[in-house]
Each structure stands twice: as structure tokens, then as C-alpha cells.
LOLOLUM-319639 format. One record per atom (N, C-alpha, C): x, y, z. Coordinates in steps of 0.05 Angstrom, whole numbers, plus 5000, padded with zeros to 4 digits. Example, Ala and Ser with C-alpha at 12.3 -4.5 7.8 and 13.67 -1.06 7.14 Angstrom:
# LOLOLUM-319639
526448865156524649105156526449345156525749555142527349795143525850015157
# end
This chain:
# LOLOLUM-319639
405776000994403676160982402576030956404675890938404275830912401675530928402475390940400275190947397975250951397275450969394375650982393375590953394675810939393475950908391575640893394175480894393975150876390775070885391275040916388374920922386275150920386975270931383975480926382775450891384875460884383775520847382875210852385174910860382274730856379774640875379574780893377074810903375174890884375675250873373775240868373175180838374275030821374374940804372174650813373074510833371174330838368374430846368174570865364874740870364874880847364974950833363375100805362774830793364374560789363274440776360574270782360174260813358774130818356274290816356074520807354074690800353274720763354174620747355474700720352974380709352074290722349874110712351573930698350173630687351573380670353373390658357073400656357873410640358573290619361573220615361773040600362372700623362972490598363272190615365172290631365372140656367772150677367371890686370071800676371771530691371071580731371071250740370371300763369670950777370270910798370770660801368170520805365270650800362670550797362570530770363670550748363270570719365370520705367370460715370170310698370070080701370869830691371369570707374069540698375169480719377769470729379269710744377769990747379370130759380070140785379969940800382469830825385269710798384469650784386569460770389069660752388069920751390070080727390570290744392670340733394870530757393070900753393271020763391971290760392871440737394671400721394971530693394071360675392671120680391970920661388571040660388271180686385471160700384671440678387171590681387271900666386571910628389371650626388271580600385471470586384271300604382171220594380271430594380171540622377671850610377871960581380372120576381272190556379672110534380771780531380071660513376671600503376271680530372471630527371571810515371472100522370472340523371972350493374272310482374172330453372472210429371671940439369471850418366972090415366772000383364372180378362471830364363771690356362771440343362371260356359771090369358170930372360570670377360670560348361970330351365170320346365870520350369870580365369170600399367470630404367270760433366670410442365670270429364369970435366969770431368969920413371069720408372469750420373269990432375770120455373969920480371969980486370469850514371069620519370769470499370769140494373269130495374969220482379069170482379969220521378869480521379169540549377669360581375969180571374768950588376168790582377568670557379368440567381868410580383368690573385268760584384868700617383468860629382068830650382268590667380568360647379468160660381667950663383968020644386067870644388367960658388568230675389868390704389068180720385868140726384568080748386167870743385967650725386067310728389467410739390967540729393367550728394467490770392267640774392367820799391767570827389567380810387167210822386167330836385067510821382567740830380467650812377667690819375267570810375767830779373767640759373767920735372568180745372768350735370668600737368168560732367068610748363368660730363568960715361568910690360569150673357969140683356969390696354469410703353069490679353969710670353169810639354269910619354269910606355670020575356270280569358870400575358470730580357970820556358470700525358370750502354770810497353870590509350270700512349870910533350271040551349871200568351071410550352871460540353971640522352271770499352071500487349671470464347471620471346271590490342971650504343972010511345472100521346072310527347572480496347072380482347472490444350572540443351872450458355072470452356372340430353872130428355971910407353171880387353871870362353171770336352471550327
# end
């Protein structure tokens, strides 16, 4: 019974959200580079860590620290680097989250 309850509440925790319009950044393997490369609490931490910047250029220095890390899994791995399609720190920016 305790399971039913679990998912139902996250069902609809997920359909309300997808009704609740833009929220905050969400980590996601179109917008992270490297997330094939970091274990799912690494994936957990980095959200975290996003959605806490309020500052422009901490959010640019975490990004940049967190791409080399990355790019040096991949070589580790001889997996090609990650591509950065775009800069979540500017998408952040543009959406007034960051300063």
C-alpha cells in the first residue's frame, strides 16, 4: 500500500509540474556535458549546485571547473570530450536568475 501511495504522490507531483510553466534550471543529458559520465548523485548534485547560483560569474566558474572534470572522465574513459552546446549560466542569466 505504502508503494501505491509513493507513486501516486509522484505521479502527480510530475503532472502538476508539467503544468506549473518554466521552472527553475534542470540538469538533463541535452544540457549537461558529461552526464553519461557522472553517476546519478553526481547528476543530483550538480542540479543542486546550479539552481543555487544567484551570481553570473560563480555559476561560469563552477561550469568551467565542471567541463574539465568532465572532459578529463571522457579522455580517462577514451570517450570523445563532451560537447557544450550552450552555456547554462547564460540561459540562466536571460531568464533573470542570475545577476
Amino acid at each position: 500500500m505504502r508503494r501505491i501511495t509513493t507513486l501516486t504522490l509522484a505521479l502527480t507531483l510530475t503532472a502538476s509540474s508539467a503544468f506549473a510553466g518554466p521552472g527553475p534550471w534542470s540538469a538533463n543529458k541535452g544540457n549537461t556535458p558529461g552526464w553519461q559520465l557522472m553517476t546519478p548523485e553526481e547528476r543530483t548534485e550538480h542540479q543542486a549546485k546550479m539552481r543555487s547560483f544567484t551570481d553570473y560569474n560563480a555559476c561560469t566558474q563552477y561550469v568551467d571547473e565542471h567541463r574539465k572534470k568532465m572532459v578529463e572522465r571522457a579522455k580517462e574513459k577514451g570517450m570523445a570530450p563532451p560537447a557544450m552546446r550552450r552555456n547554462p549560466c547564460d540561459m540562466m542569466k536571460a531568464r533573470g536568475l542570475l545577476k
